[in-house]
mmCIF file of the N, C-alpha and C atoms, coordinates in Angstrom:
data_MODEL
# 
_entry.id   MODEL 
# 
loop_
_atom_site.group_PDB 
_atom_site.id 
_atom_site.type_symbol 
_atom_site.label_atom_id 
_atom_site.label_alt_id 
_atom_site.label_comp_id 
_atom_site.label_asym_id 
_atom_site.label_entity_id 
_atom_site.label_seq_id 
_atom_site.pdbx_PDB_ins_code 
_atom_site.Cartn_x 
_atom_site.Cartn_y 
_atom_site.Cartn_z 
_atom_site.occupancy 
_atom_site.B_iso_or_equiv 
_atom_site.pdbx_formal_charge 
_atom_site.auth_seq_id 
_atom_site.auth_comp_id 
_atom_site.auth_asym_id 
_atom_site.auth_atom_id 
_atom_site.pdbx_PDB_model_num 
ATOM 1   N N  . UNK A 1 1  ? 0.838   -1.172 0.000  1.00 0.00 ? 1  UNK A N  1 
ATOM 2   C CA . UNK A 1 1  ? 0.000   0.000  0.000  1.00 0.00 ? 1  UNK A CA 1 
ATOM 3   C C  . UNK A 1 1  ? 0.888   1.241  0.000  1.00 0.00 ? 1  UNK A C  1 
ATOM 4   N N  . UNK A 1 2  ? 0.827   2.363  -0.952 1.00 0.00 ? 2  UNK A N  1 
ATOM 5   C CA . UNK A 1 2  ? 1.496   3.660  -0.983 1.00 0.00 ? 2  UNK A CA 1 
ATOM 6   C C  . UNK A 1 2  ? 0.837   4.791  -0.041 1.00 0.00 ? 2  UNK A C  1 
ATOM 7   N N  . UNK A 1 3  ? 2.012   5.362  0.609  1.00 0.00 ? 3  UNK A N  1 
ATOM 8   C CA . UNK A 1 3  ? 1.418   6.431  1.581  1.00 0.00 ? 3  UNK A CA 1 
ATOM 9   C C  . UNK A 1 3  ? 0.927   7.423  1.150  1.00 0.00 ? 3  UNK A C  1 
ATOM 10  N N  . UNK A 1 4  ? -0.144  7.959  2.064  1.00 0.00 ? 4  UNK A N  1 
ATOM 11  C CA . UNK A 1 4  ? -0.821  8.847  1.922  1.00 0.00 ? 4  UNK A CA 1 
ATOM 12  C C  . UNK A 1 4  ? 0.383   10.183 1.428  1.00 0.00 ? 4  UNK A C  1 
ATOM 13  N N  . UNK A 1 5  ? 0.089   10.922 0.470  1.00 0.00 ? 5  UNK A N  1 
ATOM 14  C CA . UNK A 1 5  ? 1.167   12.416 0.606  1.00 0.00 ? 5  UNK A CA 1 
ATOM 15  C C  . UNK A 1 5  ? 0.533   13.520 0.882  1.00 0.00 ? 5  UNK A C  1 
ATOM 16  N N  . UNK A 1 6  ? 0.990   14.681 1.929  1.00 0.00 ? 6  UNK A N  1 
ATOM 17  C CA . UNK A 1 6  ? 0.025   15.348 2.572  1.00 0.00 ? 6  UNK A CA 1 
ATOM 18  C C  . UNK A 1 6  ? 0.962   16.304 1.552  1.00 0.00 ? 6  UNK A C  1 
ATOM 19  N N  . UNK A 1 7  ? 0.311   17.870 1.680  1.00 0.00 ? 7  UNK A N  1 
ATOM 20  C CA . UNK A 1 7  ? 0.852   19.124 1.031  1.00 0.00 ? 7  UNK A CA 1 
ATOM 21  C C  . UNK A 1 7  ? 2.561   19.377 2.097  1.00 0.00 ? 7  UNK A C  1 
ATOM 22  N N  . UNK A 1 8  ? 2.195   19.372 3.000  1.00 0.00 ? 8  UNK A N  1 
ATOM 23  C CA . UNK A 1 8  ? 3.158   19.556 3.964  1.00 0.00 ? 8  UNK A CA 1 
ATOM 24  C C  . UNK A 1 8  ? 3.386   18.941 5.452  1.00 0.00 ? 8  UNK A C  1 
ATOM 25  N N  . UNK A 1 9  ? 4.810   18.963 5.251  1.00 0.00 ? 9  UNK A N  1 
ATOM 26  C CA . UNK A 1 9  ? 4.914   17.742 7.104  1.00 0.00 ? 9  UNK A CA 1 
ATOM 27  C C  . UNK A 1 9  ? 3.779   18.617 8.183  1.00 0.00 ? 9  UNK A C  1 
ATOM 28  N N  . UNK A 1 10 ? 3.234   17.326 8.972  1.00 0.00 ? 10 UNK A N  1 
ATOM 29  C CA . UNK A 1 10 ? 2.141   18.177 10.004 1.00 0.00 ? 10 UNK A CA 1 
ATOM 30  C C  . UNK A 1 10 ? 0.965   18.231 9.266  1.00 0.00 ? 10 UNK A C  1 
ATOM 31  N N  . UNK A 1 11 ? 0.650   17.941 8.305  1.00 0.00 ? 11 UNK A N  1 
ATOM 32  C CA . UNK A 1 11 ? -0.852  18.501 7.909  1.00 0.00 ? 11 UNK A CA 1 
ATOM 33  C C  . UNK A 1 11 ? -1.441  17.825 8.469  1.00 0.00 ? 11 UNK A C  1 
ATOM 34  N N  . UNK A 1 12 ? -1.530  16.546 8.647  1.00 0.00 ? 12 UNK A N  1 
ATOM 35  C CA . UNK A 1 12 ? -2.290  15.392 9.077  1.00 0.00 ? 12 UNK A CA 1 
ATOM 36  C C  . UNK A 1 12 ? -2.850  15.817 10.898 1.00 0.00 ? 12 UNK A C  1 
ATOM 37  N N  . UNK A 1 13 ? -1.842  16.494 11.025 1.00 0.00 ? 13 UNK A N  1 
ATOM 38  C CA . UNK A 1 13 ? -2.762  17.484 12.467 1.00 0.00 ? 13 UNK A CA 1 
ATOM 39  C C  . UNK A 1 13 ? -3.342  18.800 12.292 1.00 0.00 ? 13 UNK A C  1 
ATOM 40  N N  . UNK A 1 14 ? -4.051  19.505 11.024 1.00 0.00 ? 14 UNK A N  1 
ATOM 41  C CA . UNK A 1 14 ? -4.393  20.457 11.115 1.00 0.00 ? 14 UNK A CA 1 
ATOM 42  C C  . UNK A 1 14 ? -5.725  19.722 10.876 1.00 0.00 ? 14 UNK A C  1 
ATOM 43  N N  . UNK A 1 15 ? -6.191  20.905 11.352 1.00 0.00 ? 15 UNK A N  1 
ATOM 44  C CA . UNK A 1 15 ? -7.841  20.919 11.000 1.00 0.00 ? 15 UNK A CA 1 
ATOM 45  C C  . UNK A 1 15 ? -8.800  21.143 9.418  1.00 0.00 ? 15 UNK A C  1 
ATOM 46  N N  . UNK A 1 16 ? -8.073  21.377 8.714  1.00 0.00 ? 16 UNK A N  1 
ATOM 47  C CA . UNK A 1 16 ? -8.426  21.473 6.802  1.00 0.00 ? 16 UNK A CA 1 
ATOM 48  C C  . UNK A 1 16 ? -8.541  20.110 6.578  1.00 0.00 ? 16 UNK A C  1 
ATOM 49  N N  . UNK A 1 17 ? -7.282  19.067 7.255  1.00 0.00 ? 17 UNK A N  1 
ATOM 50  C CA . UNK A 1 17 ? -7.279  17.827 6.882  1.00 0.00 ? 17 UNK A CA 1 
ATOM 51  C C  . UNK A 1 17 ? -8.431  16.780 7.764  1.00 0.00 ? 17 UNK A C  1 
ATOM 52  N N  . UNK A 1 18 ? -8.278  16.983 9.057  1.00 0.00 ? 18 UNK A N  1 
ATOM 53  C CA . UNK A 1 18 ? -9.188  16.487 9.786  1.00 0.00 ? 18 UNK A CA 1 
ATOM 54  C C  . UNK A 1 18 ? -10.886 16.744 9.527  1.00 0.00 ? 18 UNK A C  1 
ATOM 55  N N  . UNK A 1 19 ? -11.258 17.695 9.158  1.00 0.00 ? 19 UNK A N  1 
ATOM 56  C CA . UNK A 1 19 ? -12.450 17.697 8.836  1.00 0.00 ? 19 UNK A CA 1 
ATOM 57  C C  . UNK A 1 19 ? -12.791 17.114 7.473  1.00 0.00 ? 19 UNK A C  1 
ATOM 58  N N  . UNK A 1 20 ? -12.021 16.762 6.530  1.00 0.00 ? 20 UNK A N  1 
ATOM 59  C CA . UNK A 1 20 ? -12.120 15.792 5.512  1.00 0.00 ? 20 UNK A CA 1 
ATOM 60  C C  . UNK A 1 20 ? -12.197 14.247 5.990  1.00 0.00 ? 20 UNK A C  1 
ATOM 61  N N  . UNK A 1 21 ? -11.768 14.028 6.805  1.00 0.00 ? 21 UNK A N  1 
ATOM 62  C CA . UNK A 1 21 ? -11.523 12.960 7.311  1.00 0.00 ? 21 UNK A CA 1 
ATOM 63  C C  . UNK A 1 21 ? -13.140 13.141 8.254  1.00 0.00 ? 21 UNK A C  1 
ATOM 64  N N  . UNK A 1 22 ? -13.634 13.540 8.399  1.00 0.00 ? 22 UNK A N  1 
ATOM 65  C CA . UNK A 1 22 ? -14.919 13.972 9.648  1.00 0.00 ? 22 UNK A CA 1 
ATOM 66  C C  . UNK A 1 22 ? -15.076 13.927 11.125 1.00 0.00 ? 22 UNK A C  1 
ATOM 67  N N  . UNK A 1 23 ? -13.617 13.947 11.063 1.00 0.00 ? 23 UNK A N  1 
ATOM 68  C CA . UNK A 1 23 ? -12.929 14.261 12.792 1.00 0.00 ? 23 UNK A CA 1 
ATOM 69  C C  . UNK A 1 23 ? -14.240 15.130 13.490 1.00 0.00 ? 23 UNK A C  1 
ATOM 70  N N  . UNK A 1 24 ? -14.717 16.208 12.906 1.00 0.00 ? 24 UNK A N  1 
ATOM 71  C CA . UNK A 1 24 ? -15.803 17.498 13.729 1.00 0.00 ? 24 UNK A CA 1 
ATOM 72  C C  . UNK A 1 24 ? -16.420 16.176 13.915 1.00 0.00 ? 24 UNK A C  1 
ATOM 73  N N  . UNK A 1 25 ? -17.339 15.217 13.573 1.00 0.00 ? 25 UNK A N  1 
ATOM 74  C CA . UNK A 1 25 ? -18.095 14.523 13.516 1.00 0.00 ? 25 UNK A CA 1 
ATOM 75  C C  . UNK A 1 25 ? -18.566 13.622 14.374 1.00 0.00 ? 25 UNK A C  1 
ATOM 76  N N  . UNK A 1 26 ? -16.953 12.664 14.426 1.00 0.00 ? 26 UNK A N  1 
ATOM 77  C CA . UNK A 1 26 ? -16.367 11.537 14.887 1.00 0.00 ? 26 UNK A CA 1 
ATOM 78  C C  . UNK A 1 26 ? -16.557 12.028 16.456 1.00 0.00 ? 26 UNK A C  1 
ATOM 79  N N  . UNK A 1 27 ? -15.747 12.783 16.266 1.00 0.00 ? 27 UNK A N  1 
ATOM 80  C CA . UNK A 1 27 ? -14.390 13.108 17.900 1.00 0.00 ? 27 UNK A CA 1 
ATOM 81  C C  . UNK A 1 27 ? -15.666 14.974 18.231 1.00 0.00 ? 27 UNK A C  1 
ATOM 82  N N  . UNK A 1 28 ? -16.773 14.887 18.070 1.00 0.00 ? 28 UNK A N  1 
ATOM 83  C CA . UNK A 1 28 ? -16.363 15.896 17.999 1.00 0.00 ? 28 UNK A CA 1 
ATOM 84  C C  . UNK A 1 28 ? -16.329 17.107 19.579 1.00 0.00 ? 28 UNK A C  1 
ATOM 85  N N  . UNK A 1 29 ? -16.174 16.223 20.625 1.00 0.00 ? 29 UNK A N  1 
ATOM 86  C CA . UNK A 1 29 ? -15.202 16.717 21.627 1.00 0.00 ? 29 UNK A CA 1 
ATOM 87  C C  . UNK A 1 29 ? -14.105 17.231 21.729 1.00 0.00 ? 29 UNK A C  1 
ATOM 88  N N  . UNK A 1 30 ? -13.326 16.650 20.985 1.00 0.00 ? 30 UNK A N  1 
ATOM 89  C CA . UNK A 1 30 ? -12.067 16.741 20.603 1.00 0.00 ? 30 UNK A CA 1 
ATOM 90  C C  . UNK A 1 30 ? -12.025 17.925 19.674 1.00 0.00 ? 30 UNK A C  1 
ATOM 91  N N  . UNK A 1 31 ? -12.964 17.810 18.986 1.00 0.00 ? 31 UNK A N  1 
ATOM 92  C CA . UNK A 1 31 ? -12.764 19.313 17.755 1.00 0.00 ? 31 UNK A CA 1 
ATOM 93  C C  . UNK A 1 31 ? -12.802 20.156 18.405 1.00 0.00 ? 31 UNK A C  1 
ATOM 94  N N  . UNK A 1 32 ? -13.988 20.523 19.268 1.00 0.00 ? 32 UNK A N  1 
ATOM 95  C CA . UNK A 1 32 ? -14.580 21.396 20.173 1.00 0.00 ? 32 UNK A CA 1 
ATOM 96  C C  . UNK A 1 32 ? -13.165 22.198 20.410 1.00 0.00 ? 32 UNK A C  1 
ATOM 97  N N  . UNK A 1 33 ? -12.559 21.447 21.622 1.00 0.00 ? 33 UNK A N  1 
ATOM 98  C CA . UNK A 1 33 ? -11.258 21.306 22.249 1.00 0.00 ? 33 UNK A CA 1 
ATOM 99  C C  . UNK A 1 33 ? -10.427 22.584 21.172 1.00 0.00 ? 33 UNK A C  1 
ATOM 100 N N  . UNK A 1 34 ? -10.169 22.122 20.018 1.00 0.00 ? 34 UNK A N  1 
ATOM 101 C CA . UNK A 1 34 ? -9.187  22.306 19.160 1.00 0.00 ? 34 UNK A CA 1 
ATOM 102 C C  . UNK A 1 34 ? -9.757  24.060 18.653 1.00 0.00 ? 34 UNK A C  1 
ATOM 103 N N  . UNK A 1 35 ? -11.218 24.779 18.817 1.00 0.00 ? 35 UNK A N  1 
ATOM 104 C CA . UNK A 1 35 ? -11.536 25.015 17.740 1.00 0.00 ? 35 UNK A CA 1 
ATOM 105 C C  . UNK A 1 35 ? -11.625 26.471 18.973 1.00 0.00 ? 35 UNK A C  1 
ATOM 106 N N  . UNK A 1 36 ? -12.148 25.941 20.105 1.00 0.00 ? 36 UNK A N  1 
ATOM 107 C CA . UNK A 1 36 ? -12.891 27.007 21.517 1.00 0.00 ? 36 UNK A CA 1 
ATOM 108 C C  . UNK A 1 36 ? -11.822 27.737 21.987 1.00 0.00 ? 36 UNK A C  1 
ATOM 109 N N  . UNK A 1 37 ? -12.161 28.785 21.500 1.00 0.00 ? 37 UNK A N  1 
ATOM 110 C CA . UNK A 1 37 ? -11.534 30.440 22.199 1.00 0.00 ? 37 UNK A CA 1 
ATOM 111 C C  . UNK A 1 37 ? -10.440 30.283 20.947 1.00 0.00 ? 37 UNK A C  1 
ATOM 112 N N  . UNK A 1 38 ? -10.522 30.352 19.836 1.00 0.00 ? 38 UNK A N  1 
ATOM 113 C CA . UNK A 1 38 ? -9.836  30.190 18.693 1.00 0.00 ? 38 UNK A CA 1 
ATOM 114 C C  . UNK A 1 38 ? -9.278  31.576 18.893 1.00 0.00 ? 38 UNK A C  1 
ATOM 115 N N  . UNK A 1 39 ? -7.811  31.493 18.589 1.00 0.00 ? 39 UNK A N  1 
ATOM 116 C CA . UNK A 1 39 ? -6.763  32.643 18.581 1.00 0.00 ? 39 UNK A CA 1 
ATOM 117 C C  . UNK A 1 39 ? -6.406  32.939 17.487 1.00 0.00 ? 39 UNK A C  1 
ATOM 118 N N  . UNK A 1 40 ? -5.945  31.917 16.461 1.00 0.00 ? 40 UNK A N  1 
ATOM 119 C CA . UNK A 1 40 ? -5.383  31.979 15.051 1.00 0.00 ? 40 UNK A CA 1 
ATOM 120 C C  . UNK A 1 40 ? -6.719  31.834 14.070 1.00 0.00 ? 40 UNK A C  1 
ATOM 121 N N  . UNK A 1 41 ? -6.657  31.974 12.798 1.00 0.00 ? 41 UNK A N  1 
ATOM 122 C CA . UNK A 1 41 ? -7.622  31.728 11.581 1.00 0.00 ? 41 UNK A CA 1 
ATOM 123 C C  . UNK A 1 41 ? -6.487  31.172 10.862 1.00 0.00 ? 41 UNK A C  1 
ATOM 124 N N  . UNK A 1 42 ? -6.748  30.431 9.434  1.00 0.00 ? 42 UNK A N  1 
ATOM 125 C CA . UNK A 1 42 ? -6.062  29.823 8.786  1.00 0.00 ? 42 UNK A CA 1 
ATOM 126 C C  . UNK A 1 42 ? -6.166  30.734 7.428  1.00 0.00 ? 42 UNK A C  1 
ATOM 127 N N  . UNK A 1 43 ? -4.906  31.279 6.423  1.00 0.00 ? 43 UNK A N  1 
ATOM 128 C CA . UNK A 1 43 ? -5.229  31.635 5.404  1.00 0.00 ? 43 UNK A CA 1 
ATOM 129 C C  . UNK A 1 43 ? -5.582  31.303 4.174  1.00 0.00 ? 43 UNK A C  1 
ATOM 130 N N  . UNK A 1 44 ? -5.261  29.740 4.382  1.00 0.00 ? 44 UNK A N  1 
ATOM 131 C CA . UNK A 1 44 ? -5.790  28.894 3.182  1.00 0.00 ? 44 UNK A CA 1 
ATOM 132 C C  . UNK A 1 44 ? -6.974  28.584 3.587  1.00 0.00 ? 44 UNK A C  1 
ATOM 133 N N  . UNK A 1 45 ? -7.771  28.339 4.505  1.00 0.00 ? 45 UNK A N  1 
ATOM 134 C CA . UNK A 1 45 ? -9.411  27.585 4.298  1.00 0.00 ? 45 UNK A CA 1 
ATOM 135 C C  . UNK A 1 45 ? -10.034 28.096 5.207  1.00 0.00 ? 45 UNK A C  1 
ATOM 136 N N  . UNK A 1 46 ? -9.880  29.560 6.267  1.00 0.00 ? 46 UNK A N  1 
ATOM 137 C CA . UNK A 1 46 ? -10.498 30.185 7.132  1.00 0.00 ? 46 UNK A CA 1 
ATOM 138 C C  . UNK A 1 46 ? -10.525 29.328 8.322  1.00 0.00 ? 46 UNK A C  1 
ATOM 139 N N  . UNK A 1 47 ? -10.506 28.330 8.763  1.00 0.00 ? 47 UNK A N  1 
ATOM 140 C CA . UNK A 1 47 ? -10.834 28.065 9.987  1.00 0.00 ? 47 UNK A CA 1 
ATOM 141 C C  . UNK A 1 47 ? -9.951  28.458 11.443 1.00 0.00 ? 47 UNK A C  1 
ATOM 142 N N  . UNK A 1 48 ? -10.742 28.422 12.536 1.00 0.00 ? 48 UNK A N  1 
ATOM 143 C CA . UNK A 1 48 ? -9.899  28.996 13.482 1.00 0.00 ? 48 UNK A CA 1 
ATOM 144 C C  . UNK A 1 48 ? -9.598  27.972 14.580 1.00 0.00 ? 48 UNK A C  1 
ATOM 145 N N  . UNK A 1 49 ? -8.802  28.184 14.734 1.00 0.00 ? 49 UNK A N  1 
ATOM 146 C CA . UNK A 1 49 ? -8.098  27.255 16.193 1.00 0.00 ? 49 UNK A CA 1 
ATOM 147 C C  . UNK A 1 49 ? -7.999  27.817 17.058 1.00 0.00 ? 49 UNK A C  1 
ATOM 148 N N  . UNK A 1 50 ? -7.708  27.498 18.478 1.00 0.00 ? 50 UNK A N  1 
ATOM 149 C CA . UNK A 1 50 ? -7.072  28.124 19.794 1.00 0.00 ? 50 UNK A CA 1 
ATOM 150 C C  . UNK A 1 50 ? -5.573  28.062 19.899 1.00 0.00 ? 50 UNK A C  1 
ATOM 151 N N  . UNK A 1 51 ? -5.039  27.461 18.543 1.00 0.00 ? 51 UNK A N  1 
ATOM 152 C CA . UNK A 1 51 ? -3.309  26.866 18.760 1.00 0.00 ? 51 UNK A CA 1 
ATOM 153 C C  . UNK A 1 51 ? -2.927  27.319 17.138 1.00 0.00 ? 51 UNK A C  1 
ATOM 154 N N  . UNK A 1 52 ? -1.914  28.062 16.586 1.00 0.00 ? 52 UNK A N  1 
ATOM 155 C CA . UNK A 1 52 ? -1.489  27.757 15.932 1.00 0.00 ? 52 UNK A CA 1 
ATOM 156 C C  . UNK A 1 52 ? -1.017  26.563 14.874 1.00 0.00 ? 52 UNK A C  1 
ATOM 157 N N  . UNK A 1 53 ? -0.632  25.441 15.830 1.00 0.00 ? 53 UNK A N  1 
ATOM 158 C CA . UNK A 1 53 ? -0.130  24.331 15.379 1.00 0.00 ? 53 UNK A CA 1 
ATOM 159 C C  . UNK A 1 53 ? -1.241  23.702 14.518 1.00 0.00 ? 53 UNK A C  1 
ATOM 160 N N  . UNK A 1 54 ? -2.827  24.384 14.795 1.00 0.00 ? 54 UNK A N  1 
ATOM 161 C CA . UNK A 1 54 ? -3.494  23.279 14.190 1.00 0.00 ? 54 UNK A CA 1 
ATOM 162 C C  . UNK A 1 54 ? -3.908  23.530 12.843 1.00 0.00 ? 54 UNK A C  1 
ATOM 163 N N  . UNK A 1 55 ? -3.175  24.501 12.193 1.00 0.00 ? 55 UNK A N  1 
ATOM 164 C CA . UNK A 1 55 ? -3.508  25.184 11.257 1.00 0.00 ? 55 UNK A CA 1 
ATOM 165 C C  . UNK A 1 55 ? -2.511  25.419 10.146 1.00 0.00 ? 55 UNK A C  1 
ATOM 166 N N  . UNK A 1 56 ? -2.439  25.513 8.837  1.00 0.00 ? 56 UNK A N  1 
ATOM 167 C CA . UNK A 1 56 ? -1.676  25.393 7.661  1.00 0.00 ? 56 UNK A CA 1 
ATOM 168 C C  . UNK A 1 56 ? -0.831  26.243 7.585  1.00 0.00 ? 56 UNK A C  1 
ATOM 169 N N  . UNK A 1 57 ? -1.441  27.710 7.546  1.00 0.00 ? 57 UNK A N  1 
ATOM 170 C CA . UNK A 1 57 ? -1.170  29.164 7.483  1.00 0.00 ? 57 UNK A CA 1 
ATOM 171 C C  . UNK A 1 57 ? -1.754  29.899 7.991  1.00 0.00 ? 57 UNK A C  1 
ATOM 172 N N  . UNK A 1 58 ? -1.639  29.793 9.660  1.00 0.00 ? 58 UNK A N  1 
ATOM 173 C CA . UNK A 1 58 ? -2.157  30.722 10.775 1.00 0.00 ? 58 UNK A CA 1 
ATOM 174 C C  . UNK A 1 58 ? -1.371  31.902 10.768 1.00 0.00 ? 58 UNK A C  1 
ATOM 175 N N  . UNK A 1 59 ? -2.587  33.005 11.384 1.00 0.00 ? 59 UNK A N  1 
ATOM 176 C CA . UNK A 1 59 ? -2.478  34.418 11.624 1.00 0.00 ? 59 UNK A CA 1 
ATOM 177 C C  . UNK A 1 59 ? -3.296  34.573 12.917 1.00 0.00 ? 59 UNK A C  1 
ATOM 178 N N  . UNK A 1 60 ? -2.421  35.318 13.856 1.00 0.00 ? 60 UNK A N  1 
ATOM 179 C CA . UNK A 1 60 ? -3.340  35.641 14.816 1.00 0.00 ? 60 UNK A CA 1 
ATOM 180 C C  . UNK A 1 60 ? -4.047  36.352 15.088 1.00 0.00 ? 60 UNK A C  1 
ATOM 181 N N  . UNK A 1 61 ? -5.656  36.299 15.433 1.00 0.00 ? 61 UNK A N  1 
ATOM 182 C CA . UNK A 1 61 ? -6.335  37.279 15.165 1.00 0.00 ? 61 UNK A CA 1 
ATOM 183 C C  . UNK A 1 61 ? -6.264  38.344 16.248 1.00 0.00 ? 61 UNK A C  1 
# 
């Protein structure tokens, strides 16, 4: 089986990728977690996090 190839190392923990996957869905405690008192936005797909890390191309708002 050939591996998955993400755009960039780490994507597989941002949230652009996880909600393809339907992580909000699944987990979605865990999203909650990831998403509540969001600090950063992402400039590729808008979404906001509370962490930098969870995001492609965060800016802090």
């Amino acid at each position: 089986m050939s591996e998955s190839k993400t755009p960039h190392p780490g994507h597989d923990k941002h949230l652009c990728y996880l909600t393809t996957l339907g992580f909000h869905v699944s987990n979605s405690e865990e999203y909650q977690a990831l998403v509540q008192n969001g600090k950063y936005w992402c400039r590729n797909c808008g979404r906001v996090a509370a962490q930098e890390k969870n995001l492609c191309n965060p800016v802090k708002m």
